[in-house]
N, C-alpha and C positions, 0 to 999 in steps of 0.2 A: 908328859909332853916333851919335855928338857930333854929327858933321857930318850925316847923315841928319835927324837933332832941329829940328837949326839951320832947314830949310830947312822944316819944318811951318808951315802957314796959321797967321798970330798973330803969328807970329815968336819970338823965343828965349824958352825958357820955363824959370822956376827948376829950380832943382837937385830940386825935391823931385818935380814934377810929372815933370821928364825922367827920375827913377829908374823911375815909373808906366809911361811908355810905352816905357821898355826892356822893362820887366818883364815888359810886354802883349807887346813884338815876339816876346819871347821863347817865352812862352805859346804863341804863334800859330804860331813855327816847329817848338815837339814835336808840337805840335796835326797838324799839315800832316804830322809824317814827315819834317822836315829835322833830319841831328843835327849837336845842339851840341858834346856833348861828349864824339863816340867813343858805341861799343856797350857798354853795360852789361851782363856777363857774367854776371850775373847769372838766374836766370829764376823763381827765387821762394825760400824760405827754404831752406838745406841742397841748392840745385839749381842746377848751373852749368851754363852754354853752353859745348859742345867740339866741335872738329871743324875740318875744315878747312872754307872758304869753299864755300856750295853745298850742305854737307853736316853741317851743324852742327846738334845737337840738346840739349835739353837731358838733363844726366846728372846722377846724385846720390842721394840721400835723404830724402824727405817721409813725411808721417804722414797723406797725405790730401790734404794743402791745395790743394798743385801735382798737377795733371793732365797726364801724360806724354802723353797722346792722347783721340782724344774718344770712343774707343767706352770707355775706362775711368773715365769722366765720373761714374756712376752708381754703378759700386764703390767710385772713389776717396773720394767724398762721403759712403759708409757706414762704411768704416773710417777716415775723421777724426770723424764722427760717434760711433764706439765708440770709438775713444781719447780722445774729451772727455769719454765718459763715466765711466773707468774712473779718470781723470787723478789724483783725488783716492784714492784705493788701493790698496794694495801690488804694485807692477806691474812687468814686464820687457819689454824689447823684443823681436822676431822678423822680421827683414827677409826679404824676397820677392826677393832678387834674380837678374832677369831684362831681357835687351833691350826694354823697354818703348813702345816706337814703331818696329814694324817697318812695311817699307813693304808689302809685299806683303799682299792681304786675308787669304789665308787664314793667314798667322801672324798677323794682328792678330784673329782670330778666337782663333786658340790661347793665345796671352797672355791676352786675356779670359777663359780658361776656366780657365787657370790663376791667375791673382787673384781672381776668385769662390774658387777651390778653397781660398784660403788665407785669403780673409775667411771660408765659412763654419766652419772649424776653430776660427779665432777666435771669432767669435760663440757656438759649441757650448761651447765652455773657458770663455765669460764669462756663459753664459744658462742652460746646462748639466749643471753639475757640482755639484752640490751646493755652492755659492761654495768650489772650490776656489781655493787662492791657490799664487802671485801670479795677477792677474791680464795678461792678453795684451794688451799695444798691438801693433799691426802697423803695421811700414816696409814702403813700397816703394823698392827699391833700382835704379835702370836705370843698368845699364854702358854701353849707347849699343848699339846692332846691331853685330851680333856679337862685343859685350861688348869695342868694341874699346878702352874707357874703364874698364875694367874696375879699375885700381892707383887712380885716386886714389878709384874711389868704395868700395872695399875699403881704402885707409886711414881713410877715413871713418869705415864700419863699423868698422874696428878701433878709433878715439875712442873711438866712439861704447859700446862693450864695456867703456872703462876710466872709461866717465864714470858717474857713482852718479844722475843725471839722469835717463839713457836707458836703461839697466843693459839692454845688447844683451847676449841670452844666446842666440841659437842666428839662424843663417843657412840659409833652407831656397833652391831653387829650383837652378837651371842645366839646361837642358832641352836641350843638344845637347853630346857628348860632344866636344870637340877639344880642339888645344893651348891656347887660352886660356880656356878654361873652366876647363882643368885649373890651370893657372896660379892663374888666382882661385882655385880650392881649396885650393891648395897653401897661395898666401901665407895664407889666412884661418885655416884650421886650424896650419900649424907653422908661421908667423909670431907670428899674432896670440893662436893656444889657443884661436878660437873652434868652438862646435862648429858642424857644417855638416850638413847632414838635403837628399839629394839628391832632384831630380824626375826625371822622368824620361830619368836617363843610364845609359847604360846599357854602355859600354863596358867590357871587362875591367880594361884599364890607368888608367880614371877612378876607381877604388876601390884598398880594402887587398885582399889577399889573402895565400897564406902563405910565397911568392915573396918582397911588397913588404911585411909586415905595418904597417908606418909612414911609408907612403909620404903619407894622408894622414889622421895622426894625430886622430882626433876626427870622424871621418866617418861618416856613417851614410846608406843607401841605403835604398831602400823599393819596389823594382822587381827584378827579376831582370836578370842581367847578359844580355849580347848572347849567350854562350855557352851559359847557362841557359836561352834562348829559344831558339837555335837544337836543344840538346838536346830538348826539351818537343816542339818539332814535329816533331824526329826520331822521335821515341814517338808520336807523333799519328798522322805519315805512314807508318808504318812499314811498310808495304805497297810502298812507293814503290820500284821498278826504278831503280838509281843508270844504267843502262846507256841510260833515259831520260830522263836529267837532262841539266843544261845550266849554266854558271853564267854570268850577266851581270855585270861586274864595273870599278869606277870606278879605272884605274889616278893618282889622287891619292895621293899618300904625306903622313900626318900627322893625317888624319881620323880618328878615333880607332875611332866607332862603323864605317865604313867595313872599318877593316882587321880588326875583331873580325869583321865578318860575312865578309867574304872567306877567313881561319880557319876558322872554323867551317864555312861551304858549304862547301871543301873538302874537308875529313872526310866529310861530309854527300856526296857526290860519287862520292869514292874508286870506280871502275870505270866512268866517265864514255866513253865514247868520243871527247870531242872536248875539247882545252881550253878555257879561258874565253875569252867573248866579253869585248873591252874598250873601254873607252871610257874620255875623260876629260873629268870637268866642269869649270865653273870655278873658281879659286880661291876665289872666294865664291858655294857652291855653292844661294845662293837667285837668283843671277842663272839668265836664260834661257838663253846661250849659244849656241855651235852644235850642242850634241849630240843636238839631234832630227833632226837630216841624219846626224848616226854612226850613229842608229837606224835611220834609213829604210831605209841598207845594212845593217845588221845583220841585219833584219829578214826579208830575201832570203836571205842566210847561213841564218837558223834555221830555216827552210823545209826545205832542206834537208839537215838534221841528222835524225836519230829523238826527238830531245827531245820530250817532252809536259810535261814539269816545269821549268821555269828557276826559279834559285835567284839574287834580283836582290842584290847588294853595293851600295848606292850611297841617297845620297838623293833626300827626296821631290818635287822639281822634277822632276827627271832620271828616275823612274819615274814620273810621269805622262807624260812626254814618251815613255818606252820603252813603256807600257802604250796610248798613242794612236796608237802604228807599229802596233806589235801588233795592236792592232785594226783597222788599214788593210790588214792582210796581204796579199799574193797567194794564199796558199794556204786559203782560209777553208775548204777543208773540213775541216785541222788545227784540232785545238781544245788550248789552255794554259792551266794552272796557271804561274800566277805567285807563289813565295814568299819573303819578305820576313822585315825587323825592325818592330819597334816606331815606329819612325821615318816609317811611311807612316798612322799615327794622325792625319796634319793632310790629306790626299791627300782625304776627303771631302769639305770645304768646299773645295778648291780646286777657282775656276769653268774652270779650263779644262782639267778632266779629259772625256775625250768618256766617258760612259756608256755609249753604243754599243757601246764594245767588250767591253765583260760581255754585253750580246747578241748577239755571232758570236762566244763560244765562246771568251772569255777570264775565265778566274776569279783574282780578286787574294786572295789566304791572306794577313793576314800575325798575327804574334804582336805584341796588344792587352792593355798590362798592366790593361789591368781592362776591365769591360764590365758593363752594367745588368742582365744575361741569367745571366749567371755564377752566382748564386749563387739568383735566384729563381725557377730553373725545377726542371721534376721531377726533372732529373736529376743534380742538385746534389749535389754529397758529403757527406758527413756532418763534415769535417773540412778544412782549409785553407783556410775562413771561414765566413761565416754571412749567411743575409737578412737575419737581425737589423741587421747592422753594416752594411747595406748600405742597408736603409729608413731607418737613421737620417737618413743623408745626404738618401737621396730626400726626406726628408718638408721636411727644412731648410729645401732649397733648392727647394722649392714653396711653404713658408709665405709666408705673410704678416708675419710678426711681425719677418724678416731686411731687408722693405727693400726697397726696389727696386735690385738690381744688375745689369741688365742682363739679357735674354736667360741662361738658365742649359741648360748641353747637358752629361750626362753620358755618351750615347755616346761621342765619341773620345776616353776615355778622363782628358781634363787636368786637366778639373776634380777625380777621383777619386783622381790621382796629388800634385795638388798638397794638398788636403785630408786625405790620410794623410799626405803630410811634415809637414802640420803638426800634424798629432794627434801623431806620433813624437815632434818636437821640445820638444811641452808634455807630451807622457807623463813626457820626462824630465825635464825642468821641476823637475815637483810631486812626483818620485820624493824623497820625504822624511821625515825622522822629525820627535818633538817636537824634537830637538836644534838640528836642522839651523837655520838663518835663511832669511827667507819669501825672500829674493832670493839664490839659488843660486851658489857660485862655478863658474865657465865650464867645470874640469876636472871639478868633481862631477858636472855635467852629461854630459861625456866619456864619463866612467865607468859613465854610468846606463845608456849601450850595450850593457853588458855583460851587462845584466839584462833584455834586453829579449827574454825567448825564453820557454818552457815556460808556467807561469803570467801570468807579467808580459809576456807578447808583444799587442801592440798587434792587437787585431780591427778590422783596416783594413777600408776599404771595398770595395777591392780586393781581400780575403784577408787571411788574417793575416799579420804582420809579424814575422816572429822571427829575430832578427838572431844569424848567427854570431861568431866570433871576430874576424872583421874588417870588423863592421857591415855585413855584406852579407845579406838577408834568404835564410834556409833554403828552399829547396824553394819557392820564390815563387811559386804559381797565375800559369797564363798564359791569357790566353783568345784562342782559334783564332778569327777574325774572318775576312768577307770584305765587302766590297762589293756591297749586292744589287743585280742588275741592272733589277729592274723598280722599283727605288724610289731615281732619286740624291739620294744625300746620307744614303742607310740604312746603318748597318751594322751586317750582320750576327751575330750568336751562331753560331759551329759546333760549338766545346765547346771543356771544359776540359784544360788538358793539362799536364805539368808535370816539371820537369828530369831527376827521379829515373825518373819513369817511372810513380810511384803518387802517389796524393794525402798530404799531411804528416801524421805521423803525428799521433795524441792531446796527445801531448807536447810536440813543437812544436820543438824543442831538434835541431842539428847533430850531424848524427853523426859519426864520425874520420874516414870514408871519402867 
């Protein structure tokens, strides 16, 4: 640098001016994108850079400030907006966390719909309630895709639970059941005592049951299990010839959602004439892979078979890729039913599903934990939720008073699932006496699970919320969905349907059996 100085027009120039045109080189090479001094890991308050080269994103916890991605531009700016406003009174925190910059459109569609679901909860708890207290600040927490940063930003959250600052009382969100989802659950709840209020997972081994009753201490779900859906549609379809089924099936081991529904179809099955069709996807089963060429063959195979029913095990990449053979068939004057999980809820906004093949005679069923149709049409039940609970939402996230958060869609279901975890998590909140202090401890919270059925069960928007003995909601309304063919990107209401086989009773409350 000395020497560069020396040789400037003028010639040698004091000490104090040569610090100026250091200063200035300096300036000019951040300016330009040349680094001085190494990558600053940094990427905004409580948000660090991870990842390997090529693939690094930012991970962490913000209150708004930092924007994980640009279509959450709009949300992120509302809920830092309501946390400045709340800043100055009795408040707790409630983290969102979810992979928050995925790359593929149609998840970056569904994250979207799922942080609208969990700003409007908030807004509802702070605009809403007669000023109940505490009031709601909302974190967004991103693990990094496929939560694969998931430990340090769950140590984080865990601070963040013990700091009287941020007074973190409950963690809602994780939207795909596997091993490290689970993982994050695990460490959050019996690590850390924090409570966790699930989105929608829906695996059997992602929750307690009376197998694991403390597997994940302090947990609470708001969705029906993978086995509760598949039950519900067995009751639906109950007409269905197993001697005309078929099961399609993702031989991956580990996937959680995956092996529930493989279980299940099988019961669901039982006098099948043909084993299951298999295939295996990627290990990161949002890649494309090659298994639309295992379909193409497959596809010859189920020609012919007698199957009119396939019962698809696998995720949502991998069934549009199966549902786009399908529709190419050779034998187009068969016509299928394709039935599924909860999991093909993102399959609408994916652009490269061919809609075509709902027109030669392919119908996609799957079980949709909530739907805008559910509850306000005539054929509504009298019991297992309400319009009421359901307009509320509507009316919300049409006003004007919440804000501009982006595009708001309550068809596929995300926004309605993420917005009842968070009404759960602030029901138990504020579950309090005079005695109690306005800033709840973590296990009170825990315990408020316990309460959460018969009267005190949560009138979700989805259905009511009445959690049994192992925070898994009772008799959970499922709604039988399919994809209309004369309108893509519609989906459809077919009706309600639900575990037991009847709609929940009055009570609301688990029974022994």
């Amino acid at each position: 640098m000395t020497s560069f100085i020396s040789r400037l027009p003028g010639g040698p120039l004091t000490k104090a001016a040569a610090l100026v045109v250091a200063l200035a080189v300096l300036g000019a090479a951040v300016w330009t994108g040349i680094v001085v001094f190494g990558p600053d890991p940094a990427c905004g308050k409580g948000v660090e850079e991870r990842g390997p080269e090529g693939a690094r994103e930012c991970t962490g916890v913000t209150d708004g400030s930092f924007v994980f991605a640009a279509n959450l531009k709009e949300v992120s700016a509302r809920i830092k907006a309501e946390n400045q406003r709340i800043e100055d009174e009795p408040h707790v925190s409630v983290a969102v966390m979810l992979p928050m910059s995925p790359v593929q459109g149609f998840e970056q569609q569904k994250t979207l719909h799922e942080v609208q679901g969990a700003y409007l909860a908030q807004y509802r708890a702070n605009h809403d309630s007669n000023s109940k207290k505490p009031a709601i600040r909302l974190l967004l927490a991103n693990p990094g895709r496929s939560h694969t940063h998931w430990r340090p930003v769950a140590e984080q959250l865990g601070a963040m639970s013990e700091s009287t600052t941020d007074n973190l009382r409950a963690v809602i969100g994780f939207d795909v059941s596997t091993a490290t989802t689970q993982a994050a659950i695990g460490y959050l709840t019996r690590e850390r005592g924090i409570p966790v209020v699930g989105g929608p997972i829906t695996a059997d081994d992602s929750g307690n049951s009376p197998d694991r009753p403390d597997a994940y201490p302090g947990l609470a779900r708001v969705v029906p299990t993978t086995t509760d859906q598949a039950k519900a549609l067995s009751y639906f379809n109950k007409d269905i010839d197993p001697r005309r089924t078929l099961v399609v099936e993702d031989v991956r081991s580990g996937d959680s959602y995956v092996d529930a529904l493989k279980r299940a179809f099988a019961e669901r099955t039982l006098g099948s004439p043909r084993a299951p069709e298999q295939y295996r996807a990627p290990e990161e089963f949002h890649e494309e892979g090659t298994t639309a060429n295992a379909f193409d063959q497959m596809v010859d195979t189920i020609c012919t078979s007698a199957a009119e029913v396939i019962y698809f095990a696998g995720r949502p990449v991998q069934l549009r890729q199966f549902v786009n053979e399908l529709g190419n068939r050779g034998c187009t004057e068969k016509k299928y039913t394709v039935i599924t999980g909860s999991g093909a809820s993102t399959l609408s906004s994916d652009r490269l599903l061919d809609w075509d093949a709902f027109r030669k005679g392919v119908t996609l069923q799957y079980a949709a934990v909530a739907h805008p149709d559910a509850w306000t049409g005539p054929k509504a039940p009298a019991t297992g939720g309400s319009a009421a609970a359901y307009r509320t939402l509507a009316e919300l996230a049409t006003g004007k008073e919440i804000g501009n958060i982006g595009p708001v869609e309550l068809t596929d279901s995300r926004t309605i699932t993420f917005y009842d975890a968070g009404l759960t998590a602030i029901t138990a909140i504020r579950m309090r006496d005079d005695k109690d202090p306005v800033i709840p401890a973590l296990s009170r919270i825990s315990d408020s699970w316990l309460r959460l059925h018969g009267m005190g069960k949560v009138d979700g928007a989805s259905g009511w919320i009445c959690l049994d003995n192992y925070g898994n909601p009772y008799n959970k309304a499922v709604s039988v969905v399919e994809l209309a063919p004369d309108a893509p990107g519609r989906i459809r209401f077919v009706g309600l349907a639900w575990p037991t086989g009847r709609p929940t009773p009055p009570d609301c409350t688990a029974s022994r059996t």
